[in-house]
C-alpha positions in Angstrom: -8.4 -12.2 -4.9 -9.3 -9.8 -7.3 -7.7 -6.4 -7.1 -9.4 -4.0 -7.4 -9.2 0.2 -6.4 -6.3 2.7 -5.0 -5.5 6.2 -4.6 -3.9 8.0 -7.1 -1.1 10.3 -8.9 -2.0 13.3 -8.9 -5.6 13.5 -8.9 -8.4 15.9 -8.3 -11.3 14.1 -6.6 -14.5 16.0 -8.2 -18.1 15.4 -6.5 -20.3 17.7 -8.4 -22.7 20.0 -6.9 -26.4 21.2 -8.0 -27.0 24.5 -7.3 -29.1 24.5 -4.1 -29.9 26.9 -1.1 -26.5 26.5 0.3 -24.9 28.0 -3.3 -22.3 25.4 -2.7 -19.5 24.9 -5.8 -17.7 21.5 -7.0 -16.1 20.0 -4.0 -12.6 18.9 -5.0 -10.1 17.4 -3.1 -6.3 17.1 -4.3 -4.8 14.5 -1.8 -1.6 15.2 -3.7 -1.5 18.8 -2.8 -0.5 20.7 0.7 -4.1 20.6 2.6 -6.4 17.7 2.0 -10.0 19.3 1.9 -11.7 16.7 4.2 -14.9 14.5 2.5 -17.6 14.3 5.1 -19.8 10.5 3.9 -22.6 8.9 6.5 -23.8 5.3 6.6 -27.4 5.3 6.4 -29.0 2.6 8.3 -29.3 -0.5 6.4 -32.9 -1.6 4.6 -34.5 -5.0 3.6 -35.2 -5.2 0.3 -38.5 -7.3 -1.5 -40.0 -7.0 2.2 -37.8 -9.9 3.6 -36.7 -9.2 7.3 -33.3 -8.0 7.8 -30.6 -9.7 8.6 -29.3 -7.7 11.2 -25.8 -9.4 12.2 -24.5 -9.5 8.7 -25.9 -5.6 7.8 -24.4 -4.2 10.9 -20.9 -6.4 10.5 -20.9 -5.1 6.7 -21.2 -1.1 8.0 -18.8 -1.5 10.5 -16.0 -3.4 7.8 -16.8 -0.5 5.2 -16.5 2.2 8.1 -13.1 0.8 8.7 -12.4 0.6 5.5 -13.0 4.2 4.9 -11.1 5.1 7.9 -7.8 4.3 6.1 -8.7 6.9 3.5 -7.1 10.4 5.3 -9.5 12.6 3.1 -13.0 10.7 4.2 -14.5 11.3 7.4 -17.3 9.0 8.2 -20.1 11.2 10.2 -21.8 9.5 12.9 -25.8 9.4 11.6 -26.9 11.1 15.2 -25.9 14.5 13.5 -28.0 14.6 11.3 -31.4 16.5 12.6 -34.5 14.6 12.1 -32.4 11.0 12.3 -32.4 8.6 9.0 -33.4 11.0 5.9 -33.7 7.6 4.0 -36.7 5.2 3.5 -35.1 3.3 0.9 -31.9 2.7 -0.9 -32.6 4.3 -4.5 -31.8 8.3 -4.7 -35.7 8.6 -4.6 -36.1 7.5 -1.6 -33.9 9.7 0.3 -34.1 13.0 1.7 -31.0 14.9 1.0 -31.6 18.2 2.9 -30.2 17.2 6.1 -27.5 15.9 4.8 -26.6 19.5 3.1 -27.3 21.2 6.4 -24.9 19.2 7.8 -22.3 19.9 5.4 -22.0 16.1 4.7 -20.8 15.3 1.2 -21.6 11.7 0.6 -23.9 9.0 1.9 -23.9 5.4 1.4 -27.3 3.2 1.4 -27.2 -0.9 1.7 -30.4 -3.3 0.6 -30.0 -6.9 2.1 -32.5 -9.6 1.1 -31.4 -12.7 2.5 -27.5 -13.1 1.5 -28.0 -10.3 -1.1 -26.8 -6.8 -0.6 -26.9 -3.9 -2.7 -24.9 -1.4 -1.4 -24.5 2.6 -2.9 -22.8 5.8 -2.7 -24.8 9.3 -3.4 -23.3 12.9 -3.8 -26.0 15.2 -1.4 -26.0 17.9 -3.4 -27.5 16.6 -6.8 -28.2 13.2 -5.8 -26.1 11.9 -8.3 -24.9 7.7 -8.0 -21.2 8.0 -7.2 -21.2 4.0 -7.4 -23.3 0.9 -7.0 -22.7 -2.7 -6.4 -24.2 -5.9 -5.6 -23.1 -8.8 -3.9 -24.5 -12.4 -3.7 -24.5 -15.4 -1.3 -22.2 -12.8 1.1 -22.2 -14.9 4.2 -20.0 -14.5 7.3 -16.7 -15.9 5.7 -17.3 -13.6 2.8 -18.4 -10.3 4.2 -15.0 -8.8 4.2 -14.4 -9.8 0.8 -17.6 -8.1 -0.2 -16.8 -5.2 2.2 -13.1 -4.6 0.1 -14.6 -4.8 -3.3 -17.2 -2.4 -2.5 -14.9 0.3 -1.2 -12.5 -0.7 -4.1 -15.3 -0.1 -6.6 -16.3 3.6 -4.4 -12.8 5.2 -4.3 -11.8 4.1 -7.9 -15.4 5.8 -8.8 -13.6 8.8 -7.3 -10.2 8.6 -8.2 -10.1 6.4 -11.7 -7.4 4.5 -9.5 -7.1 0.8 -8.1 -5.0 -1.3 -5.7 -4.8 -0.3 -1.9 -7.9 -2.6 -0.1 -6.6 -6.4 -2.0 -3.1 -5.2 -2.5 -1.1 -7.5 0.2 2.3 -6.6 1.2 5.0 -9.1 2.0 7.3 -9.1 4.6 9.9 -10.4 7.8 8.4 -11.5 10.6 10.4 -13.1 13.6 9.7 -16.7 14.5 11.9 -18.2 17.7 15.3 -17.7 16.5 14.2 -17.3 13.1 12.6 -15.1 10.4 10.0 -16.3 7.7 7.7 -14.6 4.9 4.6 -13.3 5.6 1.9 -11.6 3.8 -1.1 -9.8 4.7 -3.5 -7.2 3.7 -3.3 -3.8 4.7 -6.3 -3.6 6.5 -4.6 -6.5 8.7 -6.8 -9.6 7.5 -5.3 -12.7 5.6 -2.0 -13.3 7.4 -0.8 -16.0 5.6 2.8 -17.6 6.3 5.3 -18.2 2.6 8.2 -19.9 4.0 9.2 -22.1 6.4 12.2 -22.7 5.7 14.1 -22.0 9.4 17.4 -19.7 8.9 17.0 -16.0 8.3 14.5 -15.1 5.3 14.7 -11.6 4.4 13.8 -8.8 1.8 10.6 -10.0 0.0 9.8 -8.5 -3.2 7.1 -9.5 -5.7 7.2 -10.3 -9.0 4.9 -7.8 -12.0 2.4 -10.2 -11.9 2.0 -10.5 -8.4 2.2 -14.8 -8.6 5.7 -15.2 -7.0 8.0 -13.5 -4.1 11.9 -13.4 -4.4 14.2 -13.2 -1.1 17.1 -14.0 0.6 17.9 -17.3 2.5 20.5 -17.5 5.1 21.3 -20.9 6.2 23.9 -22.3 8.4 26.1 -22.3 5.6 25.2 -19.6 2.9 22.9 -17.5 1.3 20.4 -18.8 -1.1 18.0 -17.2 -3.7 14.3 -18.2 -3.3 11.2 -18.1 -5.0 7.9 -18.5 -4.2 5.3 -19.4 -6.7 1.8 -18.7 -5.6 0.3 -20.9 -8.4 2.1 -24.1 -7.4 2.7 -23.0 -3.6 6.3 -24.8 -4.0 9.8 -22.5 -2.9 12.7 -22.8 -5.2 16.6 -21.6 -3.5 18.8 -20.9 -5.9 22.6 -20.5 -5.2 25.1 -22.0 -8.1 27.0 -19.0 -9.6 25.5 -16.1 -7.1 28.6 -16.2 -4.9 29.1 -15.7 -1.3 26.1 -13.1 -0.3 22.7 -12.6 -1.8 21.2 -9.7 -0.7 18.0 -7.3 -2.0 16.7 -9.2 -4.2 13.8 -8.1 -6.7 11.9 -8.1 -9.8 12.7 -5.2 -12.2 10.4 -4.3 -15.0 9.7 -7.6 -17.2 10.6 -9.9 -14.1 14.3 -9.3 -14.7 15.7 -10.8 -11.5 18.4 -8.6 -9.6 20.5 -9.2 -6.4 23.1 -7.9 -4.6 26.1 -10.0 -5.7 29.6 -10.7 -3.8 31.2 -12.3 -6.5 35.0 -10.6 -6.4 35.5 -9.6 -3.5 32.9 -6.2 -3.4 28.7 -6.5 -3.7 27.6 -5.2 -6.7 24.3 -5.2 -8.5 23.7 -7.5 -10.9 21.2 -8.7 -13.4 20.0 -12.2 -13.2 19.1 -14.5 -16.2 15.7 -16.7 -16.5 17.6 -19.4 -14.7 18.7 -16.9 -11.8 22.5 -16.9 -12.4 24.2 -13.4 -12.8 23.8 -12.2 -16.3 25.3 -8.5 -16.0 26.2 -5.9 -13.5 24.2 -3.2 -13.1 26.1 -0.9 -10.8 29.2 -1.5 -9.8 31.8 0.3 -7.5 34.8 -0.6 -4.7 32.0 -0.2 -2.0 28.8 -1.7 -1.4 25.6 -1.7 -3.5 22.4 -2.6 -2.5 18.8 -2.0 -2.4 17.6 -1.8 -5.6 13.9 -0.3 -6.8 12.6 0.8 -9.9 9.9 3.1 -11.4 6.8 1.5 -13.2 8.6 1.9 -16.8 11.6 0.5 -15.6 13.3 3.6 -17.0 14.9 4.8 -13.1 16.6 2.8 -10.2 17.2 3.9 -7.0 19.7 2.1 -5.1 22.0 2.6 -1.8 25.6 3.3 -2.4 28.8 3.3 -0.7 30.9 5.2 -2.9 31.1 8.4 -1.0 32.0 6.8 2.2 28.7 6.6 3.6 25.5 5.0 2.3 23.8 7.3 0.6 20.7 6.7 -2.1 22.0 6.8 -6.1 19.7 7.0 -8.8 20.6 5.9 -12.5 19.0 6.1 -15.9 18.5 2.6 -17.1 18.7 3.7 -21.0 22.2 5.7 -20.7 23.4 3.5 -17.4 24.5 7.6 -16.0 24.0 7.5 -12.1 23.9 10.7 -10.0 23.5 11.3 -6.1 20.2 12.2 -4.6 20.8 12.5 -1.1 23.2 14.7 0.6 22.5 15.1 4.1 23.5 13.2 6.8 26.1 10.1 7.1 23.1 6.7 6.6 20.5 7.1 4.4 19.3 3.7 2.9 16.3 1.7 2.1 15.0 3.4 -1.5 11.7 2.8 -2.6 10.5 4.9 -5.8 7.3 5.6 -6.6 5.5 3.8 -9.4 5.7 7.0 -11.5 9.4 7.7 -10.8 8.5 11.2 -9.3 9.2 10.4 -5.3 12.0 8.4 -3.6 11.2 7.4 0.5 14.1 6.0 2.2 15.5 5.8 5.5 17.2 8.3 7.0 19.5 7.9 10.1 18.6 11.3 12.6 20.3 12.2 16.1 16.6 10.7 17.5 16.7 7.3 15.3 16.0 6.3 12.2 13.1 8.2 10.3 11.6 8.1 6.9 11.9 10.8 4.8 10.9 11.4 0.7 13.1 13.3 -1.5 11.3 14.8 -5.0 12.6 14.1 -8.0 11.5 16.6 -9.7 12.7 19.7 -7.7 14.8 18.1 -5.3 13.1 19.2 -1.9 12.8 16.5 0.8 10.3 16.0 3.5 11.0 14.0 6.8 7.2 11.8 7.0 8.1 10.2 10.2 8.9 11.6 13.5 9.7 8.2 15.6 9.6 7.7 19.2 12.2 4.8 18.4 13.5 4.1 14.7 11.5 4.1 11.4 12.6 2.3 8.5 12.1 0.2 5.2 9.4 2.2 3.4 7.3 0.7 0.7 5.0 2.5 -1.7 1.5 0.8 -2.4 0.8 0.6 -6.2 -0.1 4.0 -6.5 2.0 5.6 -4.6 -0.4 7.6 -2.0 -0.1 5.0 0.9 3.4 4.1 2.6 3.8 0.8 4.4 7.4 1.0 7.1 8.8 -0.4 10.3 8.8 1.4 13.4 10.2 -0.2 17.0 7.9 3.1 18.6 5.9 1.1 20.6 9.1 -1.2 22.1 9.1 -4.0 19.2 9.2 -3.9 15.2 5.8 -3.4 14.2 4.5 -2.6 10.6 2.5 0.7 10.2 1.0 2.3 7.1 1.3 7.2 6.7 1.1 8.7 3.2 3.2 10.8 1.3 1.8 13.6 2.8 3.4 12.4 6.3 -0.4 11.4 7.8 -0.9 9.6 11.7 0.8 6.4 11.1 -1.7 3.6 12.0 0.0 0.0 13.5 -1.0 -2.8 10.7 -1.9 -6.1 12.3 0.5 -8.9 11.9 0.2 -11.0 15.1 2.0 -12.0 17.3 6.5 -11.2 17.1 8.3 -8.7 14.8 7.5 -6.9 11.7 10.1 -6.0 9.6 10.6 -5.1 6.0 7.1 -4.4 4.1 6.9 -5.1 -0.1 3.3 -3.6 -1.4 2.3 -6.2 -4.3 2.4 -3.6 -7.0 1.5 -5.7 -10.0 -1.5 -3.0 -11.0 1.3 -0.4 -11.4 3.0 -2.0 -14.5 
């Protein structure tokens, strides 16, 4: 699938506003900032378009798939269309045929219009005040099977029209998810459709990361006897294990920048990190100490890893400079802090954070070195994962009695459960390939 949209770095979201009776100024939202101005957007009813009848189960299927959508977006509030006085302003789809007024009265911001004739839909975003296009799209043949598809591109298409930024809505993540006595590969989007099962290869499969390009997933697998390397290949659908030369344990693996493959190596006696070469046999270390290192994650320039450390007694999260190889100590408190993940543009690092009440995920600033604690439990909180733009944050909570996967921002939003079925969650990777 295509991918298409995101949120973004640091980004104002602008919708312009004529001057009308309400004297109203730009409406700008910086969902980077302390205080997300909320966007208030309606779904006008749906029309026919070239006076063929309606087709009323796909129309009403589509609003309620972009509605959902749009509820992932913490800044967008979807107004129901019963506030409005006077009912549907709207006769058509075009900004012609659409009466803005109410809208303004209502203090809503945006409003979407959709045209179906047959399995043809035009659908459309409008600023109130101005009636200025903010996107348009259309879709052919969309049919039951691909509604959703057609549902995802459109709010791709909308909130990259806001933001200049892609990736959240056909972004899938990766990750553990118990089966029996086992654990496999998993992906799925983050709206919960698509669950689509990598491996089956029985044994313990664990840490799923994804290449730049987004075609293959490296992990660890634990069988009877040893750990392996694999690889999955989305192109060929085939699973290569790899263990000749990588020692006794393989753990966190990943791509770097480039695809450079790294792992966790115990090759003399301690785990270290190592670089891997094209054929996935260790190549060089890359940080190296008497105590454990693991965990690896880089920036989108490949120019920072974070990684868990150790060295001072405890794990604690490490950061070093990939051009000079220096590494310095980013967090301080507590005795367990593991799990880095840093954002695509190197600014943020979320990791877990071991608390008197559980496990909780917290983000430390590069930058000026405050950190925020994002999650506040009941139960344990853990592996975070940035999506490709770093706004959205997948992570594993046990809150509700069982590992599930649940999606907050950096901001600390509501966490919202992520459907994966049926067993445990564990262990989200966002497919990040727009970020390099």
């Amino acid at each position: 699938m295509k991918r298409i949209l995101t949120l973004c770095a640091t980004l104002v979201v602008a919708v312009f506003a004529a001057t009308s009776a309400l004297g109203s100024g730009p409406l700008t939202v910086d969902i980077h900032g302390p205080g997300q101005r909320m966007v208030n957007i309606v779904l006008l009813p749906p029309k026919s378009l070239g006076g063929n009848e309606l087709p009323q189960p796909q129309a009403r299927a589509f609003e309620e798939l972009v509605a959902n959508n749009l509820s992932y977006i913490p800044f967008l509030k979807v107004i129901p269309l019963s506030e409005l006085l006077g009912g549907d302003p709207s006769r058509g789809v075009g900004s012609g045929d659409i009466d803005f007024r109410p809208m303004q009265l209502a203090r809503i911001d945006l409003c979407m219009t959709t045209g179906w004739n047959g399995r043809y839909v035009e659908a459309r975003v409008f600023e109130t005040f101005g009636g200025r296009r903010v996107v348009g799209k259309a879709y052919n043949d969309v049919g039951e099977i691909t509604l959703a598809q057609a549902a995802d591109r459109f709010c791709s298409a909308f909130l990259e029209a806001l933001t200049g930024k892609k990736g959240f809505f056909d972004s899938p993540l990766a990750f553990v998810k118990q089966e029996g006595e086992g654990k496999e590969i998993f992906t799925v989007l983050p709206q919960g459709r698509e669950l689509k099962r990598i491996t089956k290869l029985g044994g313990y499969n664990l840490s799923p990361s994804w290449s730049a390009d987004g075609s293959k997933i490296i992990f660890t697998h634990i069988a009877k006897t040893r750990h392996e390397l694999g690889v999955y290949d989305s192109k060929t659908q085939k699973i290569t294990l790899y263990s000749q030369g990588l020692g006794t344990t393989v753990i966190s693996p990943m791509f770097g920048p480039g695809d450079m493959p790294v792992a966790a190596l115990n090759l003399h006696g301690t785990t270290d990190l190592h670089e891997l070469d094209e054929s996935f046999r260790p190549k060089r270390k890359l940080a190296s100490s008497p105590y454990i290192e693991v965990s690896p994650s880089f920036d989108r320039i490949g120019s920072k890893m974070a990684f868990t450390s150790g060295r001072a007694g405890n794990p604690h999260i490490y950061l070093m400079d990939m051009k000079s190889g220096q590494v310095r100590r980013v967090t301080m408190s507590g005795t367990y802090n593991t799990h880095p993940c840093i954002s695509p543009d190197g600014r943020y690092i979320a990791y877990t954070h071991r608390t008197p009440g559980g496990h909780r995920i917290f983000l430390h600033d590069l930058s000026t070195g405050r950190e925020k604690q994002l999650t506040f439990g009941p139960g344990s909180d853990e592996y975070p994962a940035f999506d490709p733009d770093g706004y959205f944050l997948a992570f594993a909570s046990n809150r509700t009695g069982e590992f599930k996967l649940y999606l907050t921002t950096r901001h600390g939003d509501t966490p919202r459960m992520l459907s994966t079925g049926p067993g445990q969650a564990f262990a989200p990777a966002w497919d990040t390939a727009l970020q390099w």
